[in-house]
Each structure stands twice: as C-alpha cells, then as structure tokens.
C-alpha positions, 0 to 999 in steps of 0.5 A, spaced: 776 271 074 779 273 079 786 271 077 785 277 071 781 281 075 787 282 080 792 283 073 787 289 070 785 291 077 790 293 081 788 298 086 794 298 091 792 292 095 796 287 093 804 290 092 802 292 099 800 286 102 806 283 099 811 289 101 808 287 108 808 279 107 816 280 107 817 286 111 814 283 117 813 276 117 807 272 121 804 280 121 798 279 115 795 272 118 795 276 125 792 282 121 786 277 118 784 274 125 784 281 129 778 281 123 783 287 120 781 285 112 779 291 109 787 294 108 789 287 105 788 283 100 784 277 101 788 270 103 784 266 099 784 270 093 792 271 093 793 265 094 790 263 087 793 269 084 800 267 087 800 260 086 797 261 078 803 266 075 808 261 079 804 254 076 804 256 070 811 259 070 813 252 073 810 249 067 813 252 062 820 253 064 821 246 068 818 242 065 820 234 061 824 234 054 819 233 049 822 225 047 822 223 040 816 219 040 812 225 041 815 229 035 815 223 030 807 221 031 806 227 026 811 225 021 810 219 017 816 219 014 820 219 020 816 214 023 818 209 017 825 211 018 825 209 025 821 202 024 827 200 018 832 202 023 829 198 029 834 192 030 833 187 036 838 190 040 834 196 040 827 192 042 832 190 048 835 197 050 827 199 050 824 193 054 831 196 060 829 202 060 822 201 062 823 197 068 820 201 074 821 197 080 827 193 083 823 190 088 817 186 084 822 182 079 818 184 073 821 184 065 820 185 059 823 181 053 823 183 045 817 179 043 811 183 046 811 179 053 811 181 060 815 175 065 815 175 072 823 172 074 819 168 079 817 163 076 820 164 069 811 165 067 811 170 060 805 173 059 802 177 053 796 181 056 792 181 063 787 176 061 793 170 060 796 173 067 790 171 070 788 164 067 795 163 070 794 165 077 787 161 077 791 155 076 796 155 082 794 153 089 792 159 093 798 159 097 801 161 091 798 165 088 801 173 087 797 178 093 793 184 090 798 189 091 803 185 086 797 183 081 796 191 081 802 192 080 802 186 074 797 189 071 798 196 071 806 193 067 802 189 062 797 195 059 804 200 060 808 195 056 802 195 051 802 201 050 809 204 050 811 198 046 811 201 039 816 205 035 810 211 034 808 210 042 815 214 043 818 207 048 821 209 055 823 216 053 815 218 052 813 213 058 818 217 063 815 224 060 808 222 060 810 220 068 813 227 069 808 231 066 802 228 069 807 228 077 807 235 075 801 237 074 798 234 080 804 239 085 798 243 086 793 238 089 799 235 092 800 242 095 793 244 097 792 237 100 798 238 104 795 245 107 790 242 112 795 236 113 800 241 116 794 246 119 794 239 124 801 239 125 801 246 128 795 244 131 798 238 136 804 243 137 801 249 140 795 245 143 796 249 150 794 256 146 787 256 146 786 262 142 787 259 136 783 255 132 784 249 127 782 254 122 787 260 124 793 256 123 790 254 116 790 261 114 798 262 117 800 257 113 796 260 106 800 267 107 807 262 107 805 258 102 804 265 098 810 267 100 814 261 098 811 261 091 814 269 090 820 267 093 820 260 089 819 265 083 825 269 084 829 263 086 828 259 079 829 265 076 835 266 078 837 260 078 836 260 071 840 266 069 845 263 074 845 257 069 844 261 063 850 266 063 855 261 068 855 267 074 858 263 079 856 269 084 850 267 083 850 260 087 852 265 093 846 268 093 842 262 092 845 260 098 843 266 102 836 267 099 835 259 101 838 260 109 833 267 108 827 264 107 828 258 113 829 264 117 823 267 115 819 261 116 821 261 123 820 269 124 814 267 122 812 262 126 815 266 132 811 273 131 804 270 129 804 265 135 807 269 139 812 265 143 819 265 145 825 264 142 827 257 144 820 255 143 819 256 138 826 253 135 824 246 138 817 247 135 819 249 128 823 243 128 819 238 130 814 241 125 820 241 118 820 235 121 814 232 120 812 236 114 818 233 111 816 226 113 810 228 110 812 231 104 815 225 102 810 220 103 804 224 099 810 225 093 811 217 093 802 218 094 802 221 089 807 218 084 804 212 085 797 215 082 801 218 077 803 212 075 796 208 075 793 214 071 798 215 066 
C-alpha cells in the first residue's frame, strides 16, 4: 500500500528528500533525530519504496539463466529426445557437476548412489546411510555436522538426478534464485547488526542512542539502493553497446559513493577528519567481515531449503 501510494501520490517529499540525501550527506538522519519530519519523507517508508523498485529491478535483470531442464518440463517431446541421447558419460558429466564441497569427500556415480570416499560405503537413500552408521563403533561414527551434510546431498542427488529435474544446471539455478531472494532479509538483518558496530565505535558520544544510528544507517541504505540502481544501469549500457568510457565513470561513481559514506559518517556524528577516518575503516572492516559471514549464513540456508 505504501509502495503504490508513494508512485500515484507524490507530493514533493520524496524528489526532495532525495535531492537532500545526496546533496548533503548525514543531513536527513541529523533532521529526523532534531524531531524535524514533517519536510521529508518517512525513513522508514522510503526505505520500503527504495528497496522494492531496486529488488524487483535486481530480479529482473540479474538474475540466474533458465537451464534447460525448466524449459523441457513443459515438453514431452523434447524430454524424450534428451532421455534417448542419454549415455553413460553424460550420467558422468552430471554426477561432477553437482559436487558441492572439496572438504567432505562425497560423490556421486551413474547408478543413483551417493558414496563417501572415506570408506568406499555407497548409498541410495537416508534411511541405508543410517542403518550403516548404526552399525560402526561410536568412535567411528560421521558427526552431526557431516550426517547433515549426507543427508542433505542424498535428497539433492535424489531430486536433481533426473533427465526432467534439469541435473546440475537447474540444482545451480534453483541455489542462485533462492540465495538471491533472501538479499533482502540478508540485508534488513545486517541493519541492527551494523547499528551495534557503530554503537561500540562511538560509545563515548552519549547523545546517540542504539536507535539513532539505526536510522543513520536506513538513509544509507536508501542511498546505496538509488546509487546501486544507476550504477547496474550503466553497467548494463556499458556492457550492451561496449562504451569503454563508461568503465571510467563506474570507477569514479564507485570511490564517489565511498566518499559519501564516510561524508556521512563525518557530518552526522560530527567528528573530526581523522576520527572519523579511523573509525569508517575499522567499521568497513567489521561490516565486511560480517557480510561475509551472513552470505555463507545464508547460503548455507540456501542450500538446506532448496
């Protein structure tokens, strides 16, 4: 509801929160917590506005290829066709293709069995793989971590493993699309987290309370989501027509958006230059180390979920 009534209904609050948001970096959040709201559009409410129109943007023009199993589901004659040119090496190419991880020594072979190179064991389903683990001493046993895993390759390996499942193409499609889907919740957990971050760096500065820096933080994510916008887009023309030029531009609106965030940083909080320097990088830092772990978080659910 908001989102359409900010399209059908704008009354000049929000080309003139966003002129502001770029014109004067940090000033909107300083604005909102000196309680003068009125002028501007609501943090929240454009946040859900920005981060809808960039979402649904970023779904439609990055997004995974369609494989070829998604589009033979719908035709039997093509699916019979690639089920007479299957061949063993084909079933061989397939089984490689789906291998997830170098550090748990699982396979697959043409004969619908998982086998863990450890032992030499194959399995067909969950339930075999478990009678087996029943049966060695305790010691020798998989962990949980590793029976997860098996299990979760075992119902991949079943489900994928089909000439109408799409094999490998349509279990690395399936992964992206739903890893791309949850961007937003990656990003709207990310908030609070990164709100802490500031939180322990400017601890000294009394004034500002857990949920002022999180509403620091709302106007740069709305930021970056316009600036991510016209960044993709010509990134796109750049790669569409070959303008070469173009890459110089990406570069300059790339250091140009890190320079915002730290102009930012500095007129909200109100700090020196070499504070704050210190402190925007120790908090790049910490953010991408954090990034980092809720993208392998999240993948991780990704894969579990598919």
């Amino acid at each position: 509801m908001h989102f359409f009534n900010d399209i059908t209904h704008f009354d000049g609050k929000f080309f003139s929160s966003v002129r502001l948001l770029f014109k004067k970096p940090g000033f909107l959040a300083k604005e909102y917590l000196k309680g003068r709201r009125a002028s501007y559009l609501n943090p929240i409410r454009m946040y859900v506005f920005t981060s809808a129109i960039f979402f649904f943007l970023f779904f439609a023009f990055f997004k995974p290829g369609i494989h070829p199993g998604k589009e033979r589901k719908n035709d039997p004659k093509a699916m019979a066709k690639v089920e007479d040119k299957m061949d063993a090496e084909d079933s061989i190419a397939l089984a490689k293709s789906k291998r997830f991880s170098q550090s748990i020594p699982i396979t697959f072979d043409s004969t619908n069995k998982i086998s863990i190179s450890g032992d030499g064991q194959e399995f067909t389903d969950r339930a075999e793989y478990d009678r087996y683990q029943k049966l060695l001493p305790k010691e020798k046993r998989d962990g949980i971590l590793k029976r997860l895993y098996v299990h979760r390759m075992i119902s991949l390996h079943k489900k994928y493993d089909r000439p109408e499942g799409g094999g490998g193409n349509e279990l690395v499609d399936d992964l992206l699309e739903r890893f791309f889907h949850s961007l937003p919740y990656m990003l709207f957990v990310s908030l609070p987290l990164y709100a802490l971050f500031l939180k322990l760096l400017y601890v000294r500065n009394k004034q500002f309370y857990f949920a002022d820096h999180c509403i620091f933080l709302v106007y740069l994510y709305i930021f970056t989501f316009i600036f991510l916008l016209v960044f993709f887009t010509l990134s796109r023309i750049s790669g569409f027509a070959h303008f070469s030029w173009l890459s110089y531009i990406l570069i300059l609106m790339f250091l140009g958006g890190v320079y915002y965030a730290y102009r930012a940083m500095r007129n909200f909080y109100d700090q020196g230059r070499r504070k704050t320097i210190v402190k925007f990088l120790i908090f790049n830092i910490l953010t991408s180390v954090s990034l980092l772990l809720l993208f392998t978080v999240f993948f991780a659910f990704s894969v579990y979920v598919i």
